[in-house]
N, C-alpha and C positions, 0 to 999 in steps of 0.2 A: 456560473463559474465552475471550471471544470477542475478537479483532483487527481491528484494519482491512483486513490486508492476508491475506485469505482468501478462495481462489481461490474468484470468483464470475462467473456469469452475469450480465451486465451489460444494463440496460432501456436505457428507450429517453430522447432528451432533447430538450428543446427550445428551439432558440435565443432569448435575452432581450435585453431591451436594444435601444439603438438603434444603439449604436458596435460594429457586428459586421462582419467583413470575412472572408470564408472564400477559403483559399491552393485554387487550382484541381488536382488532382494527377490524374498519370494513375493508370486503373484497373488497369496490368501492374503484375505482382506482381515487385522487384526479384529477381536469384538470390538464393539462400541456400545462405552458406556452412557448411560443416560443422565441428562446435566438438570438439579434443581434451583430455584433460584433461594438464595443462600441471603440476602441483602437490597435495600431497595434505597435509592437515596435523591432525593429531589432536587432538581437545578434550579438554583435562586434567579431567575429568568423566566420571561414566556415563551411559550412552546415558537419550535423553529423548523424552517427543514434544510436540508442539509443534502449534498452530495458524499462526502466522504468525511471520513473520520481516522484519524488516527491518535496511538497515544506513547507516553512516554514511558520511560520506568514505574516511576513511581504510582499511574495509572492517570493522571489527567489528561483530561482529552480535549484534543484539538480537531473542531467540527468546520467544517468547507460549508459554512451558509449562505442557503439561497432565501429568494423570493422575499417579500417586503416587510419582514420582523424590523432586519437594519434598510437605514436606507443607505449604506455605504458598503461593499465588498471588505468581510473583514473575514477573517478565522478566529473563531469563539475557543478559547480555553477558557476549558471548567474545569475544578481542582477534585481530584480522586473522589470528595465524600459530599459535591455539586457545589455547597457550600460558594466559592469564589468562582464570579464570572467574568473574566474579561476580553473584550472584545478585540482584538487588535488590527488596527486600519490598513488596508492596503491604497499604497498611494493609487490617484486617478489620474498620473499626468505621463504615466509608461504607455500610454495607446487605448484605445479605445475597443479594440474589434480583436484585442490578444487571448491567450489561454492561459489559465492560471493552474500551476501546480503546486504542492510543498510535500514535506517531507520532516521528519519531527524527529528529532537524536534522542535518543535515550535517555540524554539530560537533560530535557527540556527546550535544546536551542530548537532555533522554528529557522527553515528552510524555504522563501517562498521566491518561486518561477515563474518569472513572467515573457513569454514568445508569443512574437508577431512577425511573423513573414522572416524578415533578416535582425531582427530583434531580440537577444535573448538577455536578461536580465535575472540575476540571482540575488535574493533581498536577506540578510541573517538579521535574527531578531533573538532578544535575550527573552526566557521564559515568560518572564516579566512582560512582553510585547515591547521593549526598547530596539529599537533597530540599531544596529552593531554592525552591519555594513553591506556597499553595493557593489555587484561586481558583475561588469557587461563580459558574458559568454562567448567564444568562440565554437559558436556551435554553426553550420549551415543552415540559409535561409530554406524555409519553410518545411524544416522539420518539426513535429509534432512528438511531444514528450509521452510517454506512457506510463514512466515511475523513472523517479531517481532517486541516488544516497547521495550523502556525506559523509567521507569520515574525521577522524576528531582532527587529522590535519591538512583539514580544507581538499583532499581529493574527492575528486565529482565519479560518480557513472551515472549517464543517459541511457535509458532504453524507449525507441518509439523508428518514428518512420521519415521517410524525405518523401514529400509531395511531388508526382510527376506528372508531366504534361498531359496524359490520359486520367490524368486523379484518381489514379492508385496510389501504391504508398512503397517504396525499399524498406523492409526492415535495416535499419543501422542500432551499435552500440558506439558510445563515447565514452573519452576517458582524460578529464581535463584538471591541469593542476590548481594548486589554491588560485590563483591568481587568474584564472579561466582561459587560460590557453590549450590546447587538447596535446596529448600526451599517447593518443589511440585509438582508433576506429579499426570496426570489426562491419563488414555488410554479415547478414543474418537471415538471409535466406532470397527468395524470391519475390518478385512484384506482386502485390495481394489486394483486394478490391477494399475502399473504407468499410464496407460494409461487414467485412472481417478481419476489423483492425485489431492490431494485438492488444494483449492488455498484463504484461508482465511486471511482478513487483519486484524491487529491489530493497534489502535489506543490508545493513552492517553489522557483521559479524567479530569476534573477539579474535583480538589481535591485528584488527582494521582491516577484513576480507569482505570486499562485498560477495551479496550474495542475491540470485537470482531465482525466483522461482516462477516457472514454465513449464507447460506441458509433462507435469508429472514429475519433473528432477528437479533438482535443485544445484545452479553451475555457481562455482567460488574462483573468482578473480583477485585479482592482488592487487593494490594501487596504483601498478603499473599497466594494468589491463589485461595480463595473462591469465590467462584459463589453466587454472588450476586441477581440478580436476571435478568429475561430474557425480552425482549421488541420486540415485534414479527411491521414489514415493510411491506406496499404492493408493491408489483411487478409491474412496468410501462405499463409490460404484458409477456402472460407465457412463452414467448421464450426468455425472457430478464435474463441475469443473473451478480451478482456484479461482478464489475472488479476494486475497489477500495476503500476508505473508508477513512474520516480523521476530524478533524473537527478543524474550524475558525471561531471565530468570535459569536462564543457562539451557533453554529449549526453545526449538524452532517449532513454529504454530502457523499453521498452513490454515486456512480457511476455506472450505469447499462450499460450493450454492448447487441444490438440486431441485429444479422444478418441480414443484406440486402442481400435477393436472389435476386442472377443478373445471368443469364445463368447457373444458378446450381453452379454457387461458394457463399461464404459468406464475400465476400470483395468489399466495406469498410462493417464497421458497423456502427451503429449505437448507439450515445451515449446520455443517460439520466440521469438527475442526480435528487437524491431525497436530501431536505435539513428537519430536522428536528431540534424542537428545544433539545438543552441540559440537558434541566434541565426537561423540560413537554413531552416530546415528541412527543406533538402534533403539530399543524398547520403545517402538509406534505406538500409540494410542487413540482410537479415533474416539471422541467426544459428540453427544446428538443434542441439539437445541431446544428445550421442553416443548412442549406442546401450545403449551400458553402464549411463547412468545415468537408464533409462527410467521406474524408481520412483522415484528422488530427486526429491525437490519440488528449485525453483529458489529461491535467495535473493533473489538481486540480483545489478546490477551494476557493477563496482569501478573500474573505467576502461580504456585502452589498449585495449578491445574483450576482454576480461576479462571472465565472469560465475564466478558461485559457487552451488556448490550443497550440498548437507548429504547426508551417508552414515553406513550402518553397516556397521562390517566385524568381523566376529567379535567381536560383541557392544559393540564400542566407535565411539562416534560420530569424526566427521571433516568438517574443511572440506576439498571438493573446486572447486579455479579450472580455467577451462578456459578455450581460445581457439582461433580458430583456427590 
């Protein structure tokens, strides 16, 4: 089952619209401080694996599980301190051979995407995992999702690609109202091979702005789908590329993946996180991932300069917070 929020290689993008305005930043790379872990809290559950993870405000996470723990495709919420596990099912009768996404509100509602060919399906579910309602997409067949938002009143953005005859991919953006009819399409560049499919995340920002991060910036559209304007990020360094993005606590939290060469593989990597503020976008921070916790993938981050990560310790999973 595939997520939105799945450390990828990010293409390239190009600015739209006419109301664009890009923040000047310098190219020095602020320090970066060193993150300890602060807190360790067990998941009342057996260990699992997972493609992606996201979380909410108040820090519970909503994990994209694979492989044979369940034997049915659910998304696992577990509550900030592990303590509360629940499972929540995604039906099996939307197709068989589709991609699944979601997307997780800051309040806990769960957002999940289900496409296949000409088939798009958008599922809402209360924190709780009650399903709250279905709403079939006007989206183009066999476009492939790469992240989306919600905001608090039911407008959609799409970001991913249109499959072509040569099985390359158009980068396209959407922009559909509550009721899932589209409202605005943007193409986003040029025909790009899968093999370097994009992989941008989309976040919601205050006062209902989504917000995109790509290739270093970060672009804020309006629910109408206007490009607002553009805020360009420095890079922790040039081999570093995003592998996430969200924001808590009044700061946007960039997550950067750096390969560690170890005998010619790229495994673990290496994770940094940049927090900016909201509203200035200044005073960067880059954040370094201890040492310890060199194979744990990163979640997210929870606030007060606070990130979370996921562990296995003698066969049983774990939330682990750090800071520095």
């Amino acid at each position: 089952m595939k997520a939105a929020i799945l450390f990828c290689f990010l293409g390239y993008l190009v600015c739209i619209g006419s109301e664009v305005s890009a923040q000047r930043v310098s190219s020095q790379v602020p320090p970066t401080a060193p993150l300890s872990v602060r807190g360790t809290y067990p998941i009342a559950a057996p260990s699992f694996s997972f493609s992606g993870a996201q979380c909410d405000s108040q820090g519970n996470v909503y994990f994209d599980v694979t492989g044979s723990t369940y034997s049915k495709q659910i998304i696992l919420r577990v509550s900030s301190d592990g303590s509360d596990v629940t499972p929540i099912e995604l039906p099996g009768t939307l197709g068989a051979n589709g991609e699944w996404h979601y997307y997780v509100a800051s309040n806990g509602d769960l957002f999940v995407l289900f496409s296949e060919e000409h088939k798009h399906v958008l599922l809402h579910y209360t924190p709780s995992g009650g399903n709250m309602a279905q709403t079939s997409l006007q989206l183009p067949g066999f476009f492939h999702v790469d992240s989306f938002a919600v905001m608090s009143n039911g407008r959609s953005m799409f970001t991913g690609s249109i499959e072509q005859a040569d099985n390359s991919g158009l980068p396209f953006i959407f922009f559909l109202d509550s009721s899932g009819k589209p409202i605005k399409s943007n193409q986003q560049g040029n025909k790009f091979r899968y093999l370097d499919r994009r992989g941008d995340q989309i976040m919601v920002g205050p006062q209902d702005v989504f917000i995109e991060a790509s290739n270093s910036r970060l672009q804020f559209y309006d629910g109408n789908g206007i490009l607002q304007r553009t805020e360009r990020i420095v890079k922790p360094s040039a081999d570093s590329v995003e592998s996430g993005a969200q924001l808590s606590d009044k700061r946007i939290a960039v997550r950067f993946e750096r390969p560690m060469i170890q005998n010619e593989t790229t495994f673990p990597v290496e994770s940094i996180w940049l927090l900016l503020d909201s509203s200035s976008y200044g005073d960067p921070k880059f954040f370094r991932m201890p040492s310890s916790l060199a194979a744990a993938p990163g979640l997210c981050y929870i606030g007060q300069e606070k990130f979370r990560y996921y562990i296995v310790q003698n066969g049983k999973p774990a939330l682990v917070d750090v800071s520095p």
